[in-house]
N, C-alpha and C positions, 0 to 999 in steps of 0.2 A: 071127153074124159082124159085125154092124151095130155090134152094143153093146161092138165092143172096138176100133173106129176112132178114138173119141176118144180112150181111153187112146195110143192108137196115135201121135195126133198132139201130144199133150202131151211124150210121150216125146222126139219128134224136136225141140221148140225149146226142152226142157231141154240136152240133148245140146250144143244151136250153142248157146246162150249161154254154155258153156263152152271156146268154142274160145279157142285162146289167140292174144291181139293185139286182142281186141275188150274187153279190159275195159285199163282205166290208173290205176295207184295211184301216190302220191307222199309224202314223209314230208322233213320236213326236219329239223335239230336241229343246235349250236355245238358248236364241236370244245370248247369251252372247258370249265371247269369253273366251279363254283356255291358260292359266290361265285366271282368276279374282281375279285382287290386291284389295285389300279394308285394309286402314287405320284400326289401332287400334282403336274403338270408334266410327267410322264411321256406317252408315251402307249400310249394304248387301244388294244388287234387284238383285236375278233372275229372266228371264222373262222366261216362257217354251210358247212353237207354237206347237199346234196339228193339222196335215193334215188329213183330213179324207175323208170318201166316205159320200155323204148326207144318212141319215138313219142310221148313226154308233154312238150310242149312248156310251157316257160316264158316268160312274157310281161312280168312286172315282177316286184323284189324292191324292199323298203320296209324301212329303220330307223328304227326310233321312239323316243323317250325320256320316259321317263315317272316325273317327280319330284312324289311327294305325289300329289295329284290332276290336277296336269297333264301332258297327253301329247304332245308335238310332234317332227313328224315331221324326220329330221338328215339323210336322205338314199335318194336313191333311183334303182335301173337301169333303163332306161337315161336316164333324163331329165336328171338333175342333182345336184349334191351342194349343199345347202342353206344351208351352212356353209361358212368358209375353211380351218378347218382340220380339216375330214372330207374324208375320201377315199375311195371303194371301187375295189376290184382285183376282179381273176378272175371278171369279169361279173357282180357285185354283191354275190359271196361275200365276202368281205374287208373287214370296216370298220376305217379308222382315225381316230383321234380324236388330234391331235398337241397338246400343251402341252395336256392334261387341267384343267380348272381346277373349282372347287367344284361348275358348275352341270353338271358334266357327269356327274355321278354319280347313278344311279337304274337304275330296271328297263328294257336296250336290249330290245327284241322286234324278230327280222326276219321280215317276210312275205313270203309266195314265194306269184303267182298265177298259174296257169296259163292257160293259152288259152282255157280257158271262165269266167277268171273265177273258181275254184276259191281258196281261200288257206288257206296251210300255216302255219303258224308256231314260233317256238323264242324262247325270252328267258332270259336271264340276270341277275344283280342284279349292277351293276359298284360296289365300295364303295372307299372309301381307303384304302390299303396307309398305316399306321400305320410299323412297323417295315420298313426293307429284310430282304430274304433274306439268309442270313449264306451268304458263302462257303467253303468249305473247299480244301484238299489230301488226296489219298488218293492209297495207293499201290494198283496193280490185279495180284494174279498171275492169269496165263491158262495154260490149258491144254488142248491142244486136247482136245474129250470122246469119247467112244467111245461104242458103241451100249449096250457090256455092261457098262460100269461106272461106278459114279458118284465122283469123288474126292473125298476130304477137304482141307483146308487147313488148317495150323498157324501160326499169326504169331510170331514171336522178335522183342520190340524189347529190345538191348542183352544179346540172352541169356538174355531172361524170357520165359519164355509165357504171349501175352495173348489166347488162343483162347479164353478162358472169361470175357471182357468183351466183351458184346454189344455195349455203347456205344459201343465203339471201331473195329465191324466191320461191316459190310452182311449180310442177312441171309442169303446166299449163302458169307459166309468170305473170298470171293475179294478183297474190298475192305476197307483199312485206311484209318483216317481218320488222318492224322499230326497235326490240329490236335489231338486227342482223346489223344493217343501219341506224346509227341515221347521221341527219342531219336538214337541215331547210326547204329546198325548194324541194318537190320531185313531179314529174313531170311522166306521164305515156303517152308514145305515141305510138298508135296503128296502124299500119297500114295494108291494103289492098289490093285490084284490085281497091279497089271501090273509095282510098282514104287514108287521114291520118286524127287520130283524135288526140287532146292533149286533157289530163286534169294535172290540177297543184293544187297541195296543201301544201302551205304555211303556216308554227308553229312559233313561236317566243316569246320569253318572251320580253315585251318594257319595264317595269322599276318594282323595286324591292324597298321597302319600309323597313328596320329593325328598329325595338325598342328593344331591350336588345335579347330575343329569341323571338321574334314576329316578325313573317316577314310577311307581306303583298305583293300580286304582282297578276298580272292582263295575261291572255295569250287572241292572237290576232290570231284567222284563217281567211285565207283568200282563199275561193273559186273557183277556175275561171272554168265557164262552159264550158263542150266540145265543141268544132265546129272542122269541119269538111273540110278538105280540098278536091276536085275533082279535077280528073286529066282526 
């Protein structure tokens, strides 16, 4: 009976070192993605996300920048922002960097430490957006979905079916890009088990007015509500 006490007691402080609230883990990482373009003059938002255990206290976050071989630090919670035009938000989650200029580009890293001194880290490479983003126009048909069925979508621009040009569609159907498909009369029809929907929307310029370089001109949408066909 003597020789199964120690197992006995090994047991019992396996056991409590797993009770829960006595251990605290932490993981931080940026909402952002890798790289991060940002224009000359632009500015910079990184956002950092700390997961934690409840009771795992945070004591400082730190941003660093680190161009070539040099590392210096831009800012830090709660003490100060080091720079005039950094700023941190939402208790030191949030950096901004306004009017972006050459030296501000390199590897950010934020450190998150906790109450013992512990430190987390996340970094990203911020580079220079060369090219702006292009914008577009797309048209959206919605409808609402069902548990049982999944719908399809057809595009009509001008009476043509352009269902089978991916370029011109988001990978779902539901989305038309018009920069990609210009036309007048475009048309979305959906269909089911349940049925067929249409909707149409109709652009057009009716008349155009010039005086010397002044042109005046009036445009005309025209709406038609969905209905529903059952079969």
């Amino acid at each position: 009976m003597m020789g199964l006490r120690p197992a006995y007691l090994v047991f019992m402080i396996s056991v409590t070192s797993l009770v829960p609230g006595r251990h605290h883990c932490m993981s931080v990482h940026l909402l952002n993605g890798d790289p991060v373009q940002v224009a000359l003059g632009q500015t910079l938002v990184l956002e950092a996300q700390v997961n934690k255990t409840p009771g795992h206290e945070i004591s400082m976050v730190t941003w660093e920048l680190q161009r070539d071989k040099q590392r210096e630090k831009v800012a830090e919670y709660p003490k100060r922002n080091l720079k005039l035009d950094v700023s941190l938000d939402q208790q030191g989650m949030v950096l901004r960097v306004t009017k972006l200029n050459e030296t501000g580009y390199g590897i950010y890293t934020v450190t998150v430490t906790d109450k013992n001194g512990k430190e987390y880290t996340a970094r990203r490479t911020v580079k220079e957006a060369v090219t702006p983003p292009e914008a577009s126009i797309s048209l959206y048909c919605d409808v609402p979905l069902t548990r049982w069925d999944v719908p399809g979508f057809v595009w009509l621009v001008d009476g043509v079916d352009v269902s089978n040009n991916t370029s011109v569609l988001s990978a779902d159907g539901r989305r038309l890009f018009l920069s990609a498909q210009k036309g007048l009369n475009y048309t979305c029809v959906v269909s089911s088990s349940q049925g067929t929907s249409v909707a149409q929307y109709i652009t057009g310029v009716i008349s155009a007015a010039c005086d010397g370089l002044i042109c005046s001109s009036w445009i005309w949408v025209l709406v038609t509500l969905p209905f529903a066909v059952c079969f």
